[in-house]
Structure formats: C-alpha cells, structure tokens
MIVEXBA-904728 format. One record per residue (C-alpha): residue in one letter; x, y, z. Coordinates in steps of 0.2 Angstrom, whole numbers, plus 5000, padded with zeros to 4 digits. Layout:
% MIVEXBA-904728
AXYZ;...
//
This chain:
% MIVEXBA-904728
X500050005000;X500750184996;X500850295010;X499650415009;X500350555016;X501150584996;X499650514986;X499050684984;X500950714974;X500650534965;X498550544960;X498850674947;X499950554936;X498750394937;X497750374920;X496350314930;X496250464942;X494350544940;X495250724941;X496550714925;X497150864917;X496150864900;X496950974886;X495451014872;X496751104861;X495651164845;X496451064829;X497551134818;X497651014802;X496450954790;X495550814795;X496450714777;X498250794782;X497950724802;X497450534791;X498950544782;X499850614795;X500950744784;X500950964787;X499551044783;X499751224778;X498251264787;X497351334772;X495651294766;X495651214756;X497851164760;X499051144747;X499350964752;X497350914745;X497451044731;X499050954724;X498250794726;X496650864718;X495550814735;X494951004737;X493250944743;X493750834754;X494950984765;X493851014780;X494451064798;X493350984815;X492851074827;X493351084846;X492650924850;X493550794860;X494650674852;X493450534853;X492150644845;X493350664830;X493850484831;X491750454827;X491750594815;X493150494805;X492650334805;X490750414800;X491650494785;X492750384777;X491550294766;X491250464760;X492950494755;X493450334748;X491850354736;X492550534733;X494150454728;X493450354716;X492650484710;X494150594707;X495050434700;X493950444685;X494050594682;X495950614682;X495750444671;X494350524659;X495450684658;X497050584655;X496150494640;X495550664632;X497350724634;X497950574625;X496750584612;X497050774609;X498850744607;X498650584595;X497350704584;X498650834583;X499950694576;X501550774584;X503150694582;X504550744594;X506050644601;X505450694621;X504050594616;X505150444608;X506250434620;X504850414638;X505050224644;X503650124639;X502550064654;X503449904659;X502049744663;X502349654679;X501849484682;X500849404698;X502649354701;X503349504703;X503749604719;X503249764707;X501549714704;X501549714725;X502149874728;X500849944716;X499449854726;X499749944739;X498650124742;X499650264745;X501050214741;X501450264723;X501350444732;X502750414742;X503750344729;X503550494717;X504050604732;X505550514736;X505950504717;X505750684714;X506750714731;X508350604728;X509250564712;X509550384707;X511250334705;X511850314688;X512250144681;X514050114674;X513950084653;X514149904650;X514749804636;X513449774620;X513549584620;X511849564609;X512549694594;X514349664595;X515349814599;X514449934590;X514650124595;X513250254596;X512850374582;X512450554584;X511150654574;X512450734565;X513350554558;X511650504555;X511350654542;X513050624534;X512650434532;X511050444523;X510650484506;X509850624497;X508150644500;X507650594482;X508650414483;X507950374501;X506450404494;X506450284480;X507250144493;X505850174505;X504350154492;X505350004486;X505349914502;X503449984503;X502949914487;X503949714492;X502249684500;X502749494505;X504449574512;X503749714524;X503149684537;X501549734544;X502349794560;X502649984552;X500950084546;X501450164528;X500650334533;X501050364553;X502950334544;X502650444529;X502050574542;X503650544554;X504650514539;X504450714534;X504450804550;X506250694550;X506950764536;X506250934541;X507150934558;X508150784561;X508250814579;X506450794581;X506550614578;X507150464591;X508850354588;X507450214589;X506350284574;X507950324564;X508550154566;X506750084559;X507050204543;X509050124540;X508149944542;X506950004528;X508450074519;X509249934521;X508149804516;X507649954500;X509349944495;X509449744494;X508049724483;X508349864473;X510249774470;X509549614465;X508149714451;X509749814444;X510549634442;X508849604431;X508649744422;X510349764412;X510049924404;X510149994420;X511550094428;X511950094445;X513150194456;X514450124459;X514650244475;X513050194481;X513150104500;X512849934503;X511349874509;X512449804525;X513149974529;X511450044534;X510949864542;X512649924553;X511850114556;X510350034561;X511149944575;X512050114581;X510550194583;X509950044592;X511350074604;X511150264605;X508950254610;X509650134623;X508449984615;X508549884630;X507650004643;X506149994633;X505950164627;X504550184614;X504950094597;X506149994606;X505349834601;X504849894583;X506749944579;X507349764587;X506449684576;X506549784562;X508449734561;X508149554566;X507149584549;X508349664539;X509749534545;X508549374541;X507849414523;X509849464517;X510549294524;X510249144514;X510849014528;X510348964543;X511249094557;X510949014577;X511149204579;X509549284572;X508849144584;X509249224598;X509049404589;X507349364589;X507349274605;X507949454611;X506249544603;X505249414613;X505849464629;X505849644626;X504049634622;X503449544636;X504149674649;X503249784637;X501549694638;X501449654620;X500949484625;X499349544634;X497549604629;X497749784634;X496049794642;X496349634650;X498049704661;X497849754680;X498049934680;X498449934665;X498650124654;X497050174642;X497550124626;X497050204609;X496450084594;X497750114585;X499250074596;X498349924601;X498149854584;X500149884580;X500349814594;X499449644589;X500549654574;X502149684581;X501649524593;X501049414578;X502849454570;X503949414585;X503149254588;X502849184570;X504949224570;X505349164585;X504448994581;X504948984563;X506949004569;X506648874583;X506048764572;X507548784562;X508748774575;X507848614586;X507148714600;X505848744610;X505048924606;X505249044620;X503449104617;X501848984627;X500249004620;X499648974637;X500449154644;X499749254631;X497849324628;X498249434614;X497149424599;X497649424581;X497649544570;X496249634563;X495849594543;X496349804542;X497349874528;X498550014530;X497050154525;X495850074532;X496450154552;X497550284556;X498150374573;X496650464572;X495350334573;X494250334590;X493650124585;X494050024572;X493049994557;X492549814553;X493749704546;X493649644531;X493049504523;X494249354518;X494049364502;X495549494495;X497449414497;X498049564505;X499749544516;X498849574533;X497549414529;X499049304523;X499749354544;X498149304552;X497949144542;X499849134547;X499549164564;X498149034566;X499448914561;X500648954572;X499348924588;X499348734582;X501148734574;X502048754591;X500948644599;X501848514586;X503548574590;X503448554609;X502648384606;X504048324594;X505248394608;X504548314622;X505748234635;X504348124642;X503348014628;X502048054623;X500447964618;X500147944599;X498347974601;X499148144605;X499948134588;X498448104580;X497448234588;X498848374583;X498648284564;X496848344565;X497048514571;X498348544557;X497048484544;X495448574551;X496548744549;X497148694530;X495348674527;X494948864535;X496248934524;X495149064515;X494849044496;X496149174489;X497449104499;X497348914496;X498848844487;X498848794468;X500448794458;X501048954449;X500648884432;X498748884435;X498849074444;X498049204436;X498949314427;X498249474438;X498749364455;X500249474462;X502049374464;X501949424483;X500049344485;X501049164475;X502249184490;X501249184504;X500049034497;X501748924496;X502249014514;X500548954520;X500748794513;X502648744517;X502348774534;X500748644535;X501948514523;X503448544535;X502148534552;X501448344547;X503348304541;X503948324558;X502548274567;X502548074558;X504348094555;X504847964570;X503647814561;X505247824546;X506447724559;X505547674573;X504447524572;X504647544554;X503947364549;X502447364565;X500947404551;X499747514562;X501047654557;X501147634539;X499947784540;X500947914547;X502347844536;X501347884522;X500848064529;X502648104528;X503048044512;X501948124502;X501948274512;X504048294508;X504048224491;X502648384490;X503548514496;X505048454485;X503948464470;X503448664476;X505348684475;X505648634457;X504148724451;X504748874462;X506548854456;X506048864437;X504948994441;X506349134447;X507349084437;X507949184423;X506549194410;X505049154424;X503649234431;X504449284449;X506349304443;X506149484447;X505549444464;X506749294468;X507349394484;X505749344493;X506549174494;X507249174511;X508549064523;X506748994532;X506148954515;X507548854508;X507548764527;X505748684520;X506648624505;X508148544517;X506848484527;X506048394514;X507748324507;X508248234519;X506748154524;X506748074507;X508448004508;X507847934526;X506547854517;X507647784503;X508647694516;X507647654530;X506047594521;X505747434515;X503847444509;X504047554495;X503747474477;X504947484463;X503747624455;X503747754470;X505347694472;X505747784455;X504947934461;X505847974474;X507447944466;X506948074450;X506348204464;X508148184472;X508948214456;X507948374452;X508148434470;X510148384469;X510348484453;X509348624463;X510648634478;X512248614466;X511648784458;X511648874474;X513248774482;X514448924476;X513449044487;X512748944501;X513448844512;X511848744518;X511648704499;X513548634495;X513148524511;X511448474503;X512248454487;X513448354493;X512348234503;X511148204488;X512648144479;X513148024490;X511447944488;X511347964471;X513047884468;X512547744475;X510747714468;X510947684449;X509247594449;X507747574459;X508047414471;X506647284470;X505847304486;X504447204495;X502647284497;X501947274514;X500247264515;X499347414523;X498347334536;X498447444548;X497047604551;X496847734536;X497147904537;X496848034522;X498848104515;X498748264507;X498848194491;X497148174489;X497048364481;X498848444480;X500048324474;X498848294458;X499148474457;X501048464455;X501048324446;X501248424431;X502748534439;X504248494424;X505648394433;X507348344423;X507448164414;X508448054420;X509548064403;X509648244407;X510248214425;X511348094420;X512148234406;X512248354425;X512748214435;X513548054430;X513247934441;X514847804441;X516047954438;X516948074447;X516948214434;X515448274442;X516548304460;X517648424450;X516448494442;X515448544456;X516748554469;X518148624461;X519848544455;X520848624468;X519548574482;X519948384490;X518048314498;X518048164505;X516148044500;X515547934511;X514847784505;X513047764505;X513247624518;X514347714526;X513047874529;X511547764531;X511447584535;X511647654553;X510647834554;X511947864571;X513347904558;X512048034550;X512948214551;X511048244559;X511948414569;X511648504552;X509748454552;X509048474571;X507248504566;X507848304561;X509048284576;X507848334589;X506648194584;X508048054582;X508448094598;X506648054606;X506047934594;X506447764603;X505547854620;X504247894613;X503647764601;X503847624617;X501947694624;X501447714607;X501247544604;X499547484606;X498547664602;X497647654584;X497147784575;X495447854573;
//
C-alpha cells in the first residue's frame, strides 16, 4: 500500500484518476492531412489536398474531444473513399481526352520517343505488390522527385557486337539524298510479301517528313526503323538492277549492309534495352533486315529474335490491353500495331526454333492477345476513336496472309513441343495434333489456298504466289515432323504405315513446290524479278524435305519399285537444285553433297517387298495437292545423267572444284546406321531421332481414329 501522506503528489499521474488534466486544444490540420499524417498548411482548402486534387474533401473539426473526431472519421470515410473513386475517374477520363488530343494533333518529337514504355509486371513480381498497395505510389514519386537515382555504369553490348552509338549529325552524313531514300523506301513499301505489317505506311510517311524537316525531332529508335527500311530498299533494289541490264547503278551507292550496321547504332544510341517507345519495333525491324539478306541458317538471328520476345513481354505485348491489371488506356490504333508487332515476334521466334531444334520461347498458354484485325493500312489511322469492321476474307491482302499465318502458328508450336518432348507421349496425342493441322488447312480462305503457279492467274500478284506456298510449306513441313519418327522406329509394325505415308507424300510435295518454284525465278520465269522473297526459312522447308526422302530411301522397306522411282527422279531434280546454289550457300554445298552420296549409289530402283497396309487409314494430302504438281516439269533421267554422272567422278570436280579435296562417304557408310547421319546439320531431324525410341515404346497399342 502507498503511504498516503504523498498520494495527493502521485494521484495526478494515474490514468485512472477521475480528476486528470484534459487538454481540448482546437485542431490545427485538415481532417485528410491528420489521416495521412503529413503538414498541413492550414489553408482551406491546403496545398497538400489541392496538389492531390482532393479539394472537397479539406475540412477542419471542430473543438470536439478526440473521441468525438475519432466518430466523426470513421462516419466519414466511406464518404471519401467514394470521393476517391470519383476523382480517379476523372483524372482517368481527363488523362484519355489528353491522350486523344495529342494523337489528333499527330505530333512527332523525340521527348515523346524517348519516355520508357509502361513495363508489365507479372503476379510473380514484387512490382506488381508494391503497386497494390494504396498510397504508396505517392510516396514513391515523392521520394523519386526528392533524391536522384544513382547512375548505372555503361556496359558492354554483348547482343550487337561492339557497336558504337551514332549522333544525329553521323546519322545525316550517312544517309542519302532525300530523292534516293525516297525511291528505297517505296521500294521496300511496294515488296508487300517482304514488309512487314509491323510499320503503318502513313504514321511513317508522316514521321518520315517531319524527319527530314528537323532531324532532331525524331528518336535514335525511329531512325534506326527507317536504315532497316533502307536497308532491306537497298537489297532488293540490288537484286532488280542485276535484272534489268539496261540499267545503271552507282557504283558509290552504299551497301545494303552498311545501313543494316547504322541501324544497330542507333539501336545502341535509344538505349533499346530499357524499353523506350519503338524499342521493340526497331529490334525487330533489324532482326528483319538481317534474316531476309541471309540465305543460311544463322543460330544468331535465333536468339535475335529470342531478344524481341523478351523485350515485348516486359512491354506487355503479349497481353490484351484491356485485360492488364492497372493497366494504361490504350487507343485503337496502338493496340492493333501492337497485335502485329506480337504476331511477327512469335511467328519468328517459332519459325527459327523450328529451324534450330528448340523449344519456342513464346507459350500459347501465357498470352491472351488476339490476332490481327483483317485491316489494311488505309483502312485506320492514329486518328481513329474504333476500328472499322474487318474485312472479309476474300481479297489476298498481306495482313489476311498473317492472320491465316497466325492461326497456324497456335497449332504449329503445339507440334514442335510435342515432337520435343522429354517424356513420351501418347500417339493418340499425335493423332489429335494431325487433325488440328487439317481442320485449319481446310479454313484457309479461298484466295489464299495453294495451287501451283502455272494455274495462277495472270492478275494474281507474285507476293500473293508467296504467301499461298508460305501458308502451305509450313502445313507440309508441320505433318513432316509430326509422323517423321514412324520412318525408323517400328518401321515394319503395320498400324503406322499411316503416318509413314503422311510423311511421304507430304516431303515428296514440298519437293515438287521447290522445282516448280525454282523454274519459276529463274531467269525467264514469272517471279525471277521477285526471287529475293525466297528466304533462309524458305529453303530450310526444301532441306527439310530432302532429307526426309533420303531417310526414306534407306530405312523403308515397303515402297514398290514404281514409288521407288519417284523418289529417286525427285532427288535428282532437287540435287541439281542445291548444286546451283552450292557456290553461294553453304547449307546448299552440304545438301548438294549429301544427295550425291545417295545418288552415287542408287543407279536403279532396288526391287523391294510391298507390305500390305493393314493397319487404320488415314487421308495424305495427296488426295487434292500432289495431283496438282504432278504436272510441275522435273529433269529426265538422261538429262540428269548429262548434269550428273552417276559412276564417275567428273561430276565432283565439276561441282566442287579441281583444287578442292571432299571426301564421299559411302552410301552404307552414311546410312545403314542413321547414328553416323551428320544429323547436327538437320535438328528439326535431330531433335526427333533423339526422342523417337521413347516415345514410340507407349505408342504401341493406340490406333488411329
């Protein structure tokens, strides 16, 4: 017990005591600043809540206890939280207007080109937590504008190669005069199955003159779209002065590499990698310009692309705008480039990992973007509030050979993974992907479907004859590799002959579009002007196919004598094919030099035993194409053996050179045993040799329906 004789000095500290000392001090603050606890300048209404545009919400309480405002706040807060809201839509509404206004007004500056793009953030990522949480993007921006972030040291270019930056004034000095850039850009513009739909012809022309009007205006990532243009202009224009020999051309006139090298520098000047605006665009732009110049397969335009991909998907190029938490507002226009830009980085990036053996970077399963609309060029612009209704499928513009294109590609990279599989998968799985393939050949729209180029019109355009054989190689090549284990693998078990035959006909088809394709650009042919639109990923089809055959030749053993003949005329046509490009290609000397070895050894077609086909049927694409090439003209057998004789080795020199020493190995040596097979120089081949005995273990006992 305390004594009491002090309790009157210890009463008046107890918290309990009846008779504490009560301060009612009249509140200085708005009732906002006290929630957010920051200085109120005691206005009305205070600067803090006019900054934050919260005016109505600045109010002062009275003289009331604390407990009486404590009420008051709690009373009010579902009042200000609906305020907010309201506010938020405002600012939202009024940010969209802005936006609007400034697209209508169609100003090109570099401050504009050179903003960061607004990065995406995954449920993963600790970002996408800090900007869940409320109030805190206010404390963030008052720190940010408080402090300076430290500056990061430059790092080596690893992706470009040492490549140093440009400046404006190396940029003028390296182009050319307005008049000759002009002619290079309409020529890129008017290669309609070279362009890509990833740059709008009139937001360009529009940028294009305010460029040349005040070069400073424009962004290095802008400027390094226009040297892929002028880069790719330059090529093709090249290859239609070779053409036309009345023509002169400069002599002085740059390369076409030498602005594929500017380009690069002004990818390193906009600082590509921090995603600036255009950032994407000009990385794929010069992925572009290096592919359709190259006529090999290059592992490095693989991970070129495989760059793009991963530059877009910090961008959000991979998402449905509207479907993005927190996403920015978004005009029609930007949102439908950026579908195209999308449809272009992943159509490359599983073309080239086809090529290469790999996985694609890009899962379907990740992405909610839609394809692009069926819009040309002057159908929308930068102005437009909506988009108009697409149009129908019945005109081969570029833009309805990309959707088709796209649509592929969804069931295309299912194949690829499935052929890629470490664990084995079912065949029923096979057979289902076989379907898919089918049911999107026979949605291919009218105007698109293939037929060969001696039965096109005479008003069809050469770029429309490209993308029908584009459309249409990519099908082939997709039920190649899909039945190409059934070749080596349980090549005698009957309830495969199927698939066996899929893959067959399917090769010996694209083979046939490859002499027809080769007459046809050739000098005196319909396309020989246009021949640059035959790529590196086209001629991969062609290898594809090739080498398939030869499997088949030397693994099969229920082909009759007549098929047997086939085949062997379709090698000789293609091996006179690859000997004409083996001076300029390496892909083709190797080719070249594979057919021979076959060819050397099979002087006659073998007498084989026929199999019966018992087991279940299913349709090859025979049924309506190959009929169609049957009238492709392939070389006679004299004539092949005038190009090639078969016993000799004049051919070797001829082909090879005198001075150039190559080892042949024997046709048993290269494939009685398919391990010997140089099978690095085909992966799309490699990759399913590799999984074939796996697999085809639990395929045993699944038939086909």
């Amino acid at each position: 017990m305390p004594d009491p004789s002090i309790s009157q000095f210890t009463s008046v500290f107890r918290a309990s005591d009846a008779h504490r000392v009560k301060r009612c001090r009249q509140t200085v603050s708005c009732t906002a600043c006290q929630r957010r606890k920051s200085r109120c300048d005691r206005q009305h209404p205070c600067g803090a809540c006019e900054k934050r545009g919260g005016s109505e919400a600045c109010s002062y309480g009275s003289t009331a206890s604390s407990s009486s405002a404590a009420v008051y706040d709690k009373s009010s807060s579902r009042r200000d939280v609906q305020m907010k809201l309201s506010q938020l839509e405002q600012m939202v509404r009024g940010l969209a207007e802005k936006k609007a206004d400034g697209e209508r007004r169609r100003r090109s500056g570099s401050d504009r080109d050179e903003q960061p793009e607004t990065s995406y953030h995954g449920a993963t990522s600790w970002t996408a937590l800090v900007e869940s949480i409320r109030d805190i993007q206010d404390i963030l921006v008052a720190d940010q504008e408080s402090g300076s972030s430290p500056e990061e040291a430059a790092e080596p270019e690893v992706l470009l190669g040492d490549v140093p930056p440009i400046t404006i004034k190396e940029v003028m000095e390296s182009l050319p005069s307005r008049q000759d850039a002009d002619k290079l850009i309409m020529t890129y513009f008017k290669a309609k199955f070279t362009a890509v739909c990833i740059v709008h012809t009139h937001q360009f022309k529009r940028r294009y003159d305010a460029f040349w009007m005040d070069p400073s205006s424009a962004g290095f990532l802008w400027i390094s779209i226009m040297f892929s243009i002028l880069s790719i202009g330059t090529m093709i224009t090249n290859h239609k002065e070779l053409t036309d020999t009345s023509s002169s051309s400069s002599s002085s006139a740059p390369d076409s590499r030498f602005y594929m090298a500017k380009a690069a520098q002004c990818l390193i000047a906009g600082q590509y990698l921090k995603g600036k605006r255009f950032s994407v665009e000009a990385l794929l732009m010069h992925a572009h310009s290096r592919n359709v110049q190259k006529m090999d397969s290059d592992s490095s335009l693989w991970s070129l692309y495989g760059m793009v991909a991963r530059l877009a998907q910090k961008q959000g190029y991979h998402r449905d705008p509207a479907k993005i938490p927190g996403g920015r507002a978004m005009m029609p226009f930007e949102a439908e480039m950026r579908r195209r830009s999308w449809f272009q980085i992943q159509s490359s990036d599983l073309l080239f990992s086809f090529q290469n053996g790999m996985p694609p970077i890009i899962t379907q399963e990740t992405c909610d973007v839609g394809y692009p609309t069926n819009l040309t060029d002057d159908d929308f612009d930068e102005d437009c509030v909506s988009l108009p209704k697409p149009r129908p499928p019945t005109d081969p513009h570029p833009i309805l050979a990309a959707i088709t294109k796209s649509k592929l590609c969804y069931v295309m990279r299912r194949v690829v993974r499935h052929v890629l599989a470490v664990a084995p998968a079912l065949y029923s799985e096979t057979i289902a992907l076989d379907r898919e393939l089918r049911e999107w050949h026979e949605s291919v729209p009218a105007c698109l479907r293939i037929r060969t180029i001696r039965n096109t019109a005479f008003t069809d355009a050469n770029y429309t004859i490209m993308h029908r054989l584009m459309l249409e190689l990519m099908y082939l090549k997709s039920l190649c590799i899909l039945h190409r284990p059934y070749l080596t693998t349980h090549k005698h078990d009957a309830e495969y002959n199927a698939s066996r035959q899929v893959c067959r006909e399917s090769a010996l088809m694209i083979l046939e579009m490859q002499a027809e394709l080769d007459i046809e650009t050739g000098s005196g042919g319909r396309m020989y002007e246009d021949r640059f639109m035959v790529s590196n990923l086209t001629l991969h089809h062609f290898l594809l196919a090739a080498m398939i055959i030869c499997l088949d030749l030397s693994e099969s053993t229920d082909i009759d004598s007549e098929e047997r003949l086939k085949r062997i005329t379709t090698l000789r046509t293609a091996y006179s094919i690859w000997s004409a490009r083996s001076t300029t290609s390496a892909d083709a000397l190797h080719a070249s030099r594979v057919l021979h070895a076959i060819l050397t050894r099979i002087d006659s077609p073998s007498t084989t035993t026929t199999s019966t086909n018992s087991g279940p049927m299913m349709s090859t694409p025979s049924s309506s194409l190959l009929q169609s090439y049957d009238s492709v003209p392939t070389m006679s057998d004299d004539s092949m053996q005038q190009i090639m004789p078969v016993g000799g080795t004049d051919a070797d020199d001829t082909l090879f050179g005198n001075h150039m020493s190559v080892t042949m190995p024997s046709f048993e040596e290269m494939f009685s045993n398919i391990d010997t097979f140089d099978w690095s120089r085909y992966p799309c081949l490699d990759m399913v040799k590799m999984n074939a005995d796996a697999q085809l273990n639990t395929y045993h006992g699944c038939s086909l329906r």
